[in-house]
NUKEVEX-26265 format. One record per atom (N, C-alpha, C): residue number from 1; residue in one letter; atom name; x, z, y. Coordinates in nm, 3 decimals. Example, Ala and Ser with C-alpha at 12.3 -4.5 7.8 and 13.67 -1.06 7.14 Angstrom:
2
   i aa at       x       z       y
   1  a  N   1.319   0.780  -0.569
   1  a CA   1.230   0.780  -0.450
   1  a  C   1.320   0.780  -0.330
   2  s  N   1.285   0.708  -0.225
   2  s CA   1.367   0.714  -0.106
   2  s  C   1.290   0.787   0.003
REM end
This chain:
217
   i aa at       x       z       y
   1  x  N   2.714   8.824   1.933
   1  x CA   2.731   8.686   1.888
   1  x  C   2.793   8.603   2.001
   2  x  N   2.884   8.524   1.960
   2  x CA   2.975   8.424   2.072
   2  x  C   2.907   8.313   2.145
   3  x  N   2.877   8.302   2.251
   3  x CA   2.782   8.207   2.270
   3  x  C   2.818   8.075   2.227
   4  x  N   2.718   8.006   2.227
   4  x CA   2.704   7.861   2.151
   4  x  C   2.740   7.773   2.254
   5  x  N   2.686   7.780   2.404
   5  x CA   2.714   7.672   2.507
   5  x  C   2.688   7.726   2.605
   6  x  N   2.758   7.654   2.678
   6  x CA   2.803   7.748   2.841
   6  x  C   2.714   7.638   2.918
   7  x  N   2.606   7.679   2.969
   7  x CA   2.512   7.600   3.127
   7  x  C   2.558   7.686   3.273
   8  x  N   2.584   7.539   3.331
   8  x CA   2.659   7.593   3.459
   8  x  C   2.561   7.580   3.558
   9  x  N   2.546   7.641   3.709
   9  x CA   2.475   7.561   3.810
   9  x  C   2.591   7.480   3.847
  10  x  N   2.553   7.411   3.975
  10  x CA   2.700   7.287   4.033
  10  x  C   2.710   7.347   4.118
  11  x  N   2.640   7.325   4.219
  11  x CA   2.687   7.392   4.366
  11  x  C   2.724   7.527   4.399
  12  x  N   2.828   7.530   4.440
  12  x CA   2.919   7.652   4.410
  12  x  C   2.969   7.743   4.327
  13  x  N   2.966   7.679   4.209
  13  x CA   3.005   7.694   4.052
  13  x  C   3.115   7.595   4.039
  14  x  N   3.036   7.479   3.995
  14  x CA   3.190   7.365   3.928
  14  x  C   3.213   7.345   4.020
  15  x  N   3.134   7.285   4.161
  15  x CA   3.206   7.188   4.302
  15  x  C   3.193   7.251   4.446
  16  x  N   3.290   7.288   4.530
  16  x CA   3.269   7.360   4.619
  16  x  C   3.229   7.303   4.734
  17  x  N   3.034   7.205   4.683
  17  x CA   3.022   7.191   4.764
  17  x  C   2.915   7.280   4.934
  18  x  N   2.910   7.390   4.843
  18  x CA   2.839   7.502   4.919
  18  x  C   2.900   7.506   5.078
  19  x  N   3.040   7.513   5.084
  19  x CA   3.131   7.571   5.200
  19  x  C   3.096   7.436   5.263
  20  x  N   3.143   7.291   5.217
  20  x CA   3.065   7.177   5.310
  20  x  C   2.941   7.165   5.369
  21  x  N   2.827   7.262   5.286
  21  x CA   2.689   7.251   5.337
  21  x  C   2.723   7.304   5.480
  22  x  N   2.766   7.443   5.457
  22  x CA   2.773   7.543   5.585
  22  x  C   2.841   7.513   5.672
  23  x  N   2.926   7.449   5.720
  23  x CA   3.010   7.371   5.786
  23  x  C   2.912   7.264   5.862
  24  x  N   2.799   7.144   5.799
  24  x CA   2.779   7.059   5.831
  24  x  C   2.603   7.080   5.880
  25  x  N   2.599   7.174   5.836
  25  x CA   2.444   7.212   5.906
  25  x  C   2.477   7.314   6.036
  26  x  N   2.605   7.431   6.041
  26  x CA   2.609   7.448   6.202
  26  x  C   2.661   7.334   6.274
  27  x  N   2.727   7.234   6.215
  27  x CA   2.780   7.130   6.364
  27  x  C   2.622   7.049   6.353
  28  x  N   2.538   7.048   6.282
  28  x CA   2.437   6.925   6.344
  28  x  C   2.334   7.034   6.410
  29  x  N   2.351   7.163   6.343
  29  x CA   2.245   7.261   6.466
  29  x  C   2.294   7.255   6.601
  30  x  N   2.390   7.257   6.633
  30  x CA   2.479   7.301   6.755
  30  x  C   2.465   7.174   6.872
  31  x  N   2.424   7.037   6.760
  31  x CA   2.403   6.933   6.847
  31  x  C   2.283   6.942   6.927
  32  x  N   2.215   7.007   6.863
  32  x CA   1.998   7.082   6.898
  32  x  C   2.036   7.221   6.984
  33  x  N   2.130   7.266   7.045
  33  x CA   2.158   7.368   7.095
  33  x  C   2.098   7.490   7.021
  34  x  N   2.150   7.499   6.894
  34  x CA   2.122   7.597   6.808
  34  x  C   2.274   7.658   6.760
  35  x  N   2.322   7.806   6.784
  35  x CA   2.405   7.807   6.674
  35  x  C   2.391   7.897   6.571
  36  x  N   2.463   7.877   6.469
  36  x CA   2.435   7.897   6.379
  36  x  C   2.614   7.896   6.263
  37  x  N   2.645   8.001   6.267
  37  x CA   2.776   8.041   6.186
  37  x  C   2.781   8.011   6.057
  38  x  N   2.885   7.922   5.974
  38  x CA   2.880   7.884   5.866
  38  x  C   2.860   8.007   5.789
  39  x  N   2.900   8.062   5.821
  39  x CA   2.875   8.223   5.720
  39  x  C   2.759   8.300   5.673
  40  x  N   2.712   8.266   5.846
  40  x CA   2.610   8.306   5.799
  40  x  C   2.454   8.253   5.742
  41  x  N   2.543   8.126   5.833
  41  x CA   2.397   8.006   5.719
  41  x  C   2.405   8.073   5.549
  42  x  N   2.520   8.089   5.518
  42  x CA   2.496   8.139   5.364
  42  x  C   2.419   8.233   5.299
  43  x  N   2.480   8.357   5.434
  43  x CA   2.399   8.465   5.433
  43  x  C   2.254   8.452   5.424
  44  x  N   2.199   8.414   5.496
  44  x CA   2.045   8.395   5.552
  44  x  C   1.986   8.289   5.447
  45  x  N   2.034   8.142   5.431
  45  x CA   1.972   8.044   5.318
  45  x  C   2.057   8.004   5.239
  46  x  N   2.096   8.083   5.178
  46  x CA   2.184   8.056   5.079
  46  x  C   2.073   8.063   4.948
  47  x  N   2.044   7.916   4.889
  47  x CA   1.938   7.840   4.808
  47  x  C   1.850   7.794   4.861
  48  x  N   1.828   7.817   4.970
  48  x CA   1.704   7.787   5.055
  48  x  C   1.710   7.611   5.089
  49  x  N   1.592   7.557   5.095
  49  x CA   1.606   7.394   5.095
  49  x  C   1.625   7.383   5.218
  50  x  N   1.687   7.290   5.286
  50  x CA   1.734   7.233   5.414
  50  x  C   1.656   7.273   5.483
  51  x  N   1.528   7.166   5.441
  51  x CA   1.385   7.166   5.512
  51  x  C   1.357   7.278   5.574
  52  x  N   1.339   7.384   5.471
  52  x CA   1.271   7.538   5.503
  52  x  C   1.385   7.612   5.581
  53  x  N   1.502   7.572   5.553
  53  x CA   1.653   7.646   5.690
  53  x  C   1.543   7.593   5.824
  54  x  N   1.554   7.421   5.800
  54  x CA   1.582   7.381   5.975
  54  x  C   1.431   7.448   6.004
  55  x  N   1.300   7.435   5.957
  55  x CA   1.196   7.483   6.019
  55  x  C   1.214   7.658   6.075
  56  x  N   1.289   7.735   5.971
  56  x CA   1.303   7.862   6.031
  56  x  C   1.405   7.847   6.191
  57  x  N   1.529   7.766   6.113
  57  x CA   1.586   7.774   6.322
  57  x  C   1.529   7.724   6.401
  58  x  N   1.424   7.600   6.387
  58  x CA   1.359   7.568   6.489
  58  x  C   1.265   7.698   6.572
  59  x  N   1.151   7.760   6.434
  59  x CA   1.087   7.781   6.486
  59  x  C   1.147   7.940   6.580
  60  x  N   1.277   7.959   6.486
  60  x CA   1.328   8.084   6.582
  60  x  C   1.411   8.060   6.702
  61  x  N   1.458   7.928   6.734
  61  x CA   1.496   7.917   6.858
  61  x  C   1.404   7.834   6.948
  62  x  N   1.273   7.773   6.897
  62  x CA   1.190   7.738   7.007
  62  x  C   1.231   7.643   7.062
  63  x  N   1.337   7.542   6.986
  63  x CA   1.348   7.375   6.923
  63  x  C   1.250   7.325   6.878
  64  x  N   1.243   7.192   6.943
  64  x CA   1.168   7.091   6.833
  64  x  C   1.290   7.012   6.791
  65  x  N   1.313   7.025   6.637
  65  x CA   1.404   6.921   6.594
  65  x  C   1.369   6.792   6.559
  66  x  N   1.459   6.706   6.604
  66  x CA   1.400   6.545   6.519
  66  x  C   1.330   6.561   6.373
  67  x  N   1.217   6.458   6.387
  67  x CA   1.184   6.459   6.225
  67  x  C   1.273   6.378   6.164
  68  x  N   1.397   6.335   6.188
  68  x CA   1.516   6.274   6.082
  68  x  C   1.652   6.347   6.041
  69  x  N   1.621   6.500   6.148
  69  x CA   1.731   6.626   6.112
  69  x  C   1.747   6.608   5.986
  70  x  N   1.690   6.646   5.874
  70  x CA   1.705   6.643   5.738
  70  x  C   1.772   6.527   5.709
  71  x  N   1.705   6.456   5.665
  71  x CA   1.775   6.344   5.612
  71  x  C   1.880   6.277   5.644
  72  x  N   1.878   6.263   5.806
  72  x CA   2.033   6.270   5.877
  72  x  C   2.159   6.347   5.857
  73  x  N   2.155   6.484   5.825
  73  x CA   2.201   6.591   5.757
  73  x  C   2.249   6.553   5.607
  74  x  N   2.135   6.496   5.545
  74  x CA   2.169   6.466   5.370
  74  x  C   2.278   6.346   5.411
  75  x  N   2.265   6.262   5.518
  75  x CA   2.347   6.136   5.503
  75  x  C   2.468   6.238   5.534
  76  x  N   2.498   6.239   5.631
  76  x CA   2.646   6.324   5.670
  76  x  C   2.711   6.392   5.549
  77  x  N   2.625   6.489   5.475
  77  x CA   2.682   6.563   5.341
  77  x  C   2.766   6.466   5.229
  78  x  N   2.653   6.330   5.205
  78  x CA   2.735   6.302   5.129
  78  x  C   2.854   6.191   5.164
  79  x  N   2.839   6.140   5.337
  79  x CA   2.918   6.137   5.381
  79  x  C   3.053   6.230   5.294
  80  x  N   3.031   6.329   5.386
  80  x CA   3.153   6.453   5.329
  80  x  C   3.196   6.489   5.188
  81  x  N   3.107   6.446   5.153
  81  x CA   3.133   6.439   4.953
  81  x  C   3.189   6.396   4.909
  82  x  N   3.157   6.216   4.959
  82  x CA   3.300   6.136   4.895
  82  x  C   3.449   6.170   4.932
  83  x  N   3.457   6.215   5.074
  83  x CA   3.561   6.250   5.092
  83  x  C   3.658   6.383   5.102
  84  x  N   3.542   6.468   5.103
  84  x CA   3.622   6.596   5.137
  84  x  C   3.591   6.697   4.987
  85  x  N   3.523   6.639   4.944
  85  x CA   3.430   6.759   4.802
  85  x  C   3.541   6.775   4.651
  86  x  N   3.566   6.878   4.662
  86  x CA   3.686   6.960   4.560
  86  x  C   3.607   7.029   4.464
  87  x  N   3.659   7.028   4.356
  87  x CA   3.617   7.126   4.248
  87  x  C   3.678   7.253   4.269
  88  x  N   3.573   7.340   4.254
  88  x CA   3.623   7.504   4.252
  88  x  C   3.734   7.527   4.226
  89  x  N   3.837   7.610   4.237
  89  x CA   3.950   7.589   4.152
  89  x  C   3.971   7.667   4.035
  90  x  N   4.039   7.636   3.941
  90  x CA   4.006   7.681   3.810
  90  x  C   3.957   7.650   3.735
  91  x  N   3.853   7.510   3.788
  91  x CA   3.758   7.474   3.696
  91  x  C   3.773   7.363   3.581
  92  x  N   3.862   7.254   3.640
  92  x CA   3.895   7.179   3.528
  92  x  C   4.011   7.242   3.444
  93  x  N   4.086   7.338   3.492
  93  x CA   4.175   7.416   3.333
  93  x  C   4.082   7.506   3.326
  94  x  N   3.968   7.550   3.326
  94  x CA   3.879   7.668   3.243
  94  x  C   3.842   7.530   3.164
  95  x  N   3.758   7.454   3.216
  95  x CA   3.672   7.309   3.098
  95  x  C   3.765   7.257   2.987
  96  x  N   3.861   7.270   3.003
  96  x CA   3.988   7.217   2.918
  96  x  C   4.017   7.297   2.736
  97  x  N   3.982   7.435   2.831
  97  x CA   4.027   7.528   2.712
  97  x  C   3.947   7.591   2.618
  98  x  N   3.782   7.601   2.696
  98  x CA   3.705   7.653   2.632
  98  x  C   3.626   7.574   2.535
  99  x  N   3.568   7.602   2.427
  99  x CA   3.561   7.558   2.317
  99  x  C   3.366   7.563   2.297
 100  x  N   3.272   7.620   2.381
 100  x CA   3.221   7.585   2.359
 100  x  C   3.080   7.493   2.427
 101  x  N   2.999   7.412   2.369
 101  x CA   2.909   7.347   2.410
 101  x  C   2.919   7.310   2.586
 102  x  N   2.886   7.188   2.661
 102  x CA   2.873   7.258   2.811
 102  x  C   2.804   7.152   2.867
 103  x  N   2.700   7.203   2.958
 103  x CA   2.592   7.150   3.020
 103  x  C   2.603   7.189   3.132
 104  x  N   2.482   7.113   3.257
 104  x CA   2.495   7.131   3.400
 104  x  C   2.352   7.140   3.393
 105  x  N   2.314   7.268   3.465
 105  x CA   2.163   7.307   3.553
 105  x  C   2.153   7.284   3.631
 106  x  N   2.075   7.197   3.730
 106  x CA   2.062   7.212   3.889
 106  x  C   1.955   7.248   3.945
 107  x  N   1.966   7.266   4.084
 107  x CA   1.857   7.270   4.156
 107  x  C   1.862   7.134   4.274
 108  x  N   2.015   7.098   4.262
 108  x CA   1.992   6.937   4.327
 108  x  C   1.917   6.806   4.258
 109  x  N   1.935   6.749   4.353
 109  x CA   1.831   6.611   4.283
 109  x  C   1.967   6.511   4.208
 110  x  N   1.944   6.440   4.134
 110  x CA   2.019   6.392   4.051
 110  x  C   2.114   6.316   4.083
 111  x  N   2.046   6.227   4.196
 111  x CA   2.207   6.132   4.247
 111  x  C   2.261   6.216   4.298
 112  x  N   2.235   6.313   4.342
 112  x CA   2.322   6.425   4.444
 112  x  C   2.448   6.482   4.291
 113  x  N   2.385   6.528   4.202
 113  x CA   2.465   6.600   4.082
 113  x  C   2.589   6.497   4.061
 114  x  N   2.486   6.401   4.008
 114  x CA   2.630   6.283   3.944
 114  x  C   2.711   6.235   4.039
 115  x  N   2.679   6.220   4.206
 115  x CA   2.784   6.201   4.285
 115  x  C   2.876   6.285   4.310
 116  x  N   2.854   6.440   4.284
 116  x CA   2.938   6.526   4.329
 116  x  C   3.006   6.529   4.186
 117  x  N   2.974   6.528   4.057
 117  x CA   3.025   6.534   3.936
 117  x  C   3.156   6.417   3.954
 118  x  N   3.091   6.340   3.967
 118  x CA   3.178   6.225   3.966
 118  x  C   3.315   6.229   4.058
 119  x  N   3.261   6.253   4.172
 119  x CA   3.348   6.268   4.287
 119  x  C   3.509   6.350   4.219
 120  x  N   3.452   6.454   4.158
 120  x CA   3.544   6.561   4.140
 120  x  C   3.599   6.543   3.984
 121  x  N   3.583   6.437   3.918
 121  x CA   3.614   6.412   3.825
 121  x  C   3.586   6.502   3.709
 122  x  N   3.528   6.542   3.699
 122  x CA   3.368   6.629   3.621
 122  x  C   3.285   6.608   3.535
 123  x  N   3.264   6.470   3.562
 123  x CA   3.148   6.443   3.503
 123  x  C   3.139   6.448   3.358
 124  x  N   3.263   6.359   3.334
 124  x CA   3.273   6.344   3.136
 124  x  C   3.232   6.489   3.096
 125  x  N   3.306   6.571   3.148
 125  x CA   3.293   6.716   3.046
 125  x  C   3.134   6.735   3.018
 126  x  N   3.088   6.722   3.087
 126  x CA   2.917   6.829   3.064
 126  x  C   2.794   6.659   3.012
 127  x  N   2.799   6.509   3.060
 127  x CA   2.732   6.426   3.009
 127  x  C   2.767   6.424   2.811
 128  x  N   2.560   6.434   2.769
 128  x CA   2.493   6.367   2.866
 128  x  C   2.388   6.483   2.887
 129  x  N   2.448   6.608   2.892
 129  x CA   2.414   6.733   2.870
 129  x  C   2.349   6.768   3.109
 130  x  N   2.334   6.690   3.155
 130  x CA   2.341   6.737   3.280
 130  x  C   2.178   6.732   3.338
 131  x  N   2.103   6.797   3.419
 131  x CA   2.030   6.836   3.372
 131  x  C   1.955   6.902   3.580
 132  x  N   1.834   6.828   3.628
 132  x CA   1.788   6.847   3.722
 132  x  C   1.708   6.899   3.705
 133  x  N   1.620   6.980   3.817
 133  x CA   1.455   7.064   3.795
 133  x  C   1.363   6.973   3.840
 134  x  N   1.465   6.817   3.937
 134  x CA   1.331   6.723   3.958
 134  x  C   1.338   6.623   3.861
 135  x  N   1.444   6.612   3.776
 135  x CA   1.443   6.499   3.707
 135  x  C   1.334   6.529   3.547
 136  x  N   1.345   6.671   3.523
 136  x CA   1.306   6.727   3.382
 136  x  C   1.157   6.796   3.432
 137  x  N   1.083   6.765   3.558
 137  x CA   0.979   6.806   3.657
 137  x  C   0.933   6.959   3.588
 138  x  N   1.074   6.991   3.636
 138  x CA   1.061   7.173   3.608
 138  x  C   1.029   7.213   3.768
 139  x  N   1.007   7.371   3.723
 139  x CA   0.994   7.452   3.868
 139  x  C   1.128   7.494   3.861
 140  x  N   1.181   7.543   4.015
 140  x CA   1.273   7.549   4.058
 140  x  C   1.357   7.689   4.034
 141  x  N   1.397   7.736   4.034
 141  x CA   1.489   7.882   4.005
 141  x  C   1.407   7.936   4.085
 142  x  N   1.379   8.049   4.114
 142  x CA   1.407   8.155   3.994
 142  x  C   1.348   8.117   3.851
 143  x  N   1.175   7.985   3.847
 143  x CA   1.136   7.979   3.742
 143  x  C   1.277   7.959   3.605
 144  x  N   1.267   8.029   3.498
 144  x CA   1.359   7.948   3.399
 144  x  C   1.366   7.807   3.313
 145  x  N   1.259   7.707   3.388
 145  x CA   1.231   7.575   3.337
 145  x  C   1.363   7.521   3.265
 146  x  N   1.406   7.477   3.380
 146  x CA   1.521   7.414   3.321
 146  x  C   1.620   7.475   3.261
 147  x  N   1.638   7.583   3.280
 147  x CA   1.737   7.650   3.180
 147  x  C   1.686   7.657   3.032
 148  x  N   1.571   7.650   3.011
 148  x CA   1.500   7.610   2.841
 148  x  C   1.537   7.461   2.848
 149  x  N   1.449   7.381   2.937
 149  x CA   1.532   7.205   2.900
 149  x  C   1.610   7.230   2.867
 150  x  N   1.710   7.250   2.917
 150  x CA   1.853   7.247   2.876
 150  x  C   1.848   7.259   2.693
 151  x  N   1.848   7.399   2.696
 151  x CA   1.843   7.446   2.562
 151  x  C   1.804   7.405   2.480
 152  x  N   1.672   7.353   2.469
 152  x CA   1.570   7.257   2.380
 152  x  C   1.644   7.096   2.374
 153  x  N   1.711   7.057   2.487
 153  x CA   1.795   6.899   2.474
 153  x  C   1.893   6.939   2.354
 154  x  N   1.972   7.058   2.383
 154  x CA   2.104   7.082   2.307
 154  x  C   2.055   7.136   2.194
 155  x  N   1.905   7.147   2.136
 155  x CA   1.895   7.216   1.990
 155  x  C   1.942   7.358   1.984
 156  x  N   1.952   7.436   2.117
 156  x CA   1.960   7.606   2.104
 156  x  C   1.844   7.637   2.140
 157  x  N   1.888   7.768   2.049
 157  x CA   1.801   7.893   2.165
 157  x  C   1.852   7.993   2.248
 158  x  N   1.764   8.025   2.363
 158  x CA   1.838   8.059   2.444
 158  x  C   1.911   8.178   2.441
 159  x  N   1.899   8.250   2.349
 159  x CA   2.004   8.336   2.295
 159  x  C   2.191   8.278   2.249
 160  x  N   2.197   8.169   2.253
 160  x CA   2.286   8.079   2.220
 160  x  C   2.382   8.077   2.341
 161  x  N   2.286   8.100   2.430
 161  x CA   2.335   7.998   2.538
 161  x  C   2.407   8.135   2.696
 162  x  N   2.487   8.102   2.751
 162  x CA   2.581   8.176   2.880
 162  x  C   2.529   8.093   3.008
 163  x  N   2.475   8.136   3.116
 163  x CA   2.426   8.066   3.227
 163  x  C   2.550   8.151   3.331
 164  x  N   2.632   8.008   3.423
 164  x CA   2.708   8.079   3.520
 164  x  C   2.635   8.048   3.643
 165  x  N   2.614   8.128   3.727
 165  x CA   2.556   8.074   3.828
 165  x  C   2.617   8.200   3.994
 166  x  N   2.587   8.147   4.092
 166  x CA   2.634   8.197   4.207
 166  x  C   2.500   8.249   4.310
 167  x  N   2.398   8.222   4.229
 167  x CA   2.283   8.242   4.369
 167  x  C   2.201   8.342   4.342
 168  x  N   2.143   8.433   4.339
 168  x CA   2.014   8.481   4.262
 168  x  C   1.923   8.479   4.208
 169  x  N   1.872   8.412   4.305
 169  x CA   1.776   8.287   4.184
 169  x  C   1.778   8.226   4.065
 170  x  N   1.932   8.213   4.084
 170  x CA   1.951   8.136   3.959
 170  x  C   1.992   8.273   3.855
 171  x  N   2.021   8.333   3.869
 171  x CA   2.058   8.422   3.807
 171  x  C   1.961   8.466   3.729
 172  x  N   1.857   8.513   3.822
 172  x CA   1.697   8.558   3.777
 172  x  C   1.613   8.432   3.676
 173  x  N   1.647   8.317   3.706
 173  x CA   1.637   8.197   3.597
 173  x  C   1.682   8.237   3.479
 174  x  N   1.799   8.250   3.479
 174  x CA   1.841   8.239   3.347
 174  x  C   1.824   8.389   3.297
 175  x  N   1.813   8.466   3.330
 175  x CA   1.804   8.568   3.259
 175  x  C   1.641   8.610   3.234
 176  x  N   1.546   8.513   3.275
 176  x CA   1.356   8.508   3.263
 176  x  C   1.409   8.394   3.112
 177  x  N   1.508   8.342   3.128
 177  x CA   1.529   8.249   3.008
 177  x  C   1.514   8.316   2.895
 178  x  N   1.612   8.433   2.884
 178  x CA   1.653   8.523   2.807
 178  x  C   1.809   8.499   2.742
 179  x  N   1.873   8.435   2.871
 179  x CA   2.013   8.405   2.848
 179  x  C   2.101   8.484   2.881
 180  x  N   2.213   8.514   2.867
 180  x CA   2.313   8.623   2.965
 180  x  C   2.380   8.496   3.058
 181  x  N   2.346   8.584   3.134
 181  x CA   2.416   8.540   3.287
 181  x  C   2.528   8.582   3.333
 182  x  N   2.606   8.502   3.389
 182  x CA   2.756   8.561   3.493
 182  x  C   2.767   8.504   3.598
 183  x  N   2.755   8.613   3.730
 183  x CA   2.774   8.560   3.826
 183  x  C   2.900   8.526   3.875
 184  x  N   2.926   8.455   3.967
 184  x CA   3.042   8.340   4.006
 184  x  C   3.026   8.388   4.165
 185  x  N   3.095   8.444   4.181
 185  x CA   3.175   8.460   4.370
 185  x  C   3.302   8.408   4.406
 186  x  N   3.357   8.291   4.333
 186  x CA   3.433   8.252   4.346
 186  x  C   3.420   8.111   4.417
 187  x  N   3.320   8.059   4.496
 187  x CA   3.319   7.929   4.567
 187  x  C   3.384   7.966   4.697
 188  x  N   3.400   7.874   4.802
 188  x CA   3.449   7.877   4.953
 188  x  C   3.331   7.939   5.053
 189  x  N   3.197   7.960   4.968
 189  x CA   3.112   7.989   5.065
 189  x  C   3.082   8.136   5.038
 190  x  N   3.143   8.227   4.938
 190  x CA   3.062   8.331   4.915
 190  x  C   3.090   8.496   5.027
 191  x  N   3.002   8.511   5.008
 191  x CA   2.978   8.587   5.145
 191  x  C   2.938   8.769   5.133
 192  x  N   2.970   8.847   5.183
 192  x CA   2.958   8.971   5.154
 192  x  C   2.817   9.066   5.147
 193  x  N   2.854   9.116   5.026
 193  x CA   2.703   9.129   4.940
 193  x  C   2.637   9.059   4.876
 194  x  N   2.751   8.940   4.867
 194  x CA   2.693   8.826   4.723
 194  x  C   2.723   8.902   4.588
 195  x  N   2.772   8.942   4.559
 195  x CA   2.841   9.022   4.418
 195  x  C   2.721   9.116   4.438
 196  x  N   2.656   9.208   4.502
 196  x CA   2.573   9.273   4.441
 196  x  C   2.435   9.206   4.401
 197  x  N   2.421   9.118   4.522
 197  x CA   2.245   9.071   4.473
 197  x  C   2.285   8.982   4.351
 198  x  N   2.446   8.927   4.315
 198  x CA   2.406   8.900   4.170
 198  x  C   2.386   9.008   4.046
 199  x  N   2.462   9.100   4.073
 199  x CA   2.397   9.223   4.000
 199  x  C   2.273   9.271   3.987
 200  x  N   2.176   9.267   4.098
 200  x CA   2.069   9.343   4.116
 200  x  C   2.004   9.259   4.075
 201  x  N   2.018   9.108   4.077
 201  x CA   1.944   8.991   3.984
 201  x  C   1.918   8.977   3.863
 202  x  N   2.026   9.023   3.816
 202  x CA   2.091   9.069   3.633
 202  x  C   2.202   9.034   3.540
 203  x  N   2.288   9.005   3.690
 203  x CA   2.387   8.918   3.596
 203  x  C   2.464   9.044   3.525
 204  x  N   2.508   9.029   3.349
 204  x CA   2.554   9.113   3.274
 204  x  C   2.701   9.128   3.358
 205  x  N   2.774   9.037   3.452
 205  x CA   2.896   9.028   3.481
 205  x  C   2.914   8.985   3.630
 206  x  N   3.007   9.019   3.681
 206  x CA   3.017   8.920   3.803
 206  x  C   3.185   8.909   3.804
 207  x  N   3.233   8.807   3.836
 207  x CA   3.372   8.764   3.847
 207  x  C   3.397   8.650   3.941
 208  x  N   3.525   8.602   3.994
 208  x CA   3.567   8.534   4.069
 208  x  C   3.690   8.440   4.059
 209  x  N   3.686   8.380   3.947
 209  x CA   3.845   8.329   3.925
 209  x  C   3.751   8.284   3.799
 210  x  N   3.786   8.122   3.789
 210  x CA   3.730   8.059   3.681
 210  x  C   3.840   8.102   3.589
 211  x  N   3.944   8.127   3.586
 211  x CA   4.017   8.119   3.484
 211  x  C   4.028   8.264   3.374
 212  x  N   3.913   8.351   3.440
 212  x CA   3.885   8.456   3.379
 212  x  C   3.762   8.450   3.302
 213  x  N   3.696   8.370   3.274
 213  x CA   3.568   8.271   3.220
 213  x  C   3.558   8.335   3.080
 214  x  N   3.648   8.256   3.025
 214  x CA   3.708   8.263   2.878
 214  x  C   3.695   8.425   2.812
 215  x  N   3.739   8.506   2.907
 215  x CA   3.814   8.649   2.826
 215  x  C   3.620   8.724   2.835
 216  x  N   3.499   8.645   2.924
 216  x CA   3.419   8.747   2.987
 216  x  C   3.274   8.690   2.889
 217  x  N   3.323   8.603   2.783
 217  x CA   3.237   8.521   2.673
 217  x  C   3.226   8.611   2.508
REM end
């Protein structure tokens, strides 16, 4: 059966803002005499909350970081958002052509979604279908909370429904949903041996080029 509606994650799905994270958490480690390779920040916390990154480099380089690292960090990002934050490519001619239903899953907090939506000129396609784990006070991926919100807002079931996602977690979300999943290695941040742990997660697919979306539905 053809699916009914396509639920995306954002970060490193529709907006590439993953490769900015990694970029902007080694230059503020590096200021704490920590380094730390954009690459491999991905490698190592790639989904992982800021918070729980900076406490692991602290406590593995035997730093005390400011208690305003974080949030200082969130300012800089979206600093970088307004100005530097691109949509994946492929993504607004895949949204263009495909025909069905489309919603946004996150694991960001909401002004974070609609600023980066917005930013990248995004947003119309998926409102008012868009969709947080703090705003809908779901548990976070791997739980499949919000990937049912979703479903239950739009009147499917989750048999209806295609989850694209890039992380494992999320992957493992949507497929505890009982959705088919496709993983996405196509952001600026993805990193080697991302394509399998989305496999070993469950994604039915893994691909890299939004514009191959369409043929893998």
């Amino acid at each position: 059966m053809a699916a009914t509606a396509l639920i995306f994650d954002l970060d490193g799905v529709l907006v590439d803002s993953e490769f900015l994270i990694g970029h902007a958490v080694s230059a503020a480690l590096r200021e704490h005499g920590i380094t730390l390779d954009p690459g491999d920040y991905h490698t190592r916390f790639h989904y992982v909350r800021l918070e729980k990154m900076a406490e692991a480099m602290a406590a593995a380089h035997d730093v005390a970081l400011p208690s305003d690292f974080v949030p200082e960090l969130r300012r800089r990002l979206n600093v970088s958002y307004a100005t530097e934050l691109r949509a994946v490519p492929g993504v607004d001619a895949m949204l263009r052509t495909v025909t069905q239903r489309l919603a946004v899953a996150s694991g960001s907090v909401p002004e974070g979604i609609d600023l980066k939506l917005k930013t990248t000129g995004l947003y119309d396609f998926f409102a008012p279908h868009i969709y947080s784990v703090f705003e809908v006070g779901a548990r976070r991926k791997p739980a499949p909370d919000v990937f049912l919100h979703t479903a239950k807002q739009m009147n499917l079931a989750p048999e209806d429904c295609v989850v694209v996602e890039d992380a494992a977690p999320g992957v493992a979300a949507g497929v505890a949903a009982g959705m088919r999943v496709l993983g996405f290695t196509g952001g600026g941040h993805a990193y080697p041996g991302l394509a399998e742990k989305l496999h070993d997660a469950g994604a039915a697919v893994v691909f890299d080029r939004m514009e191959d979306l369409t043929d893998l539905l």
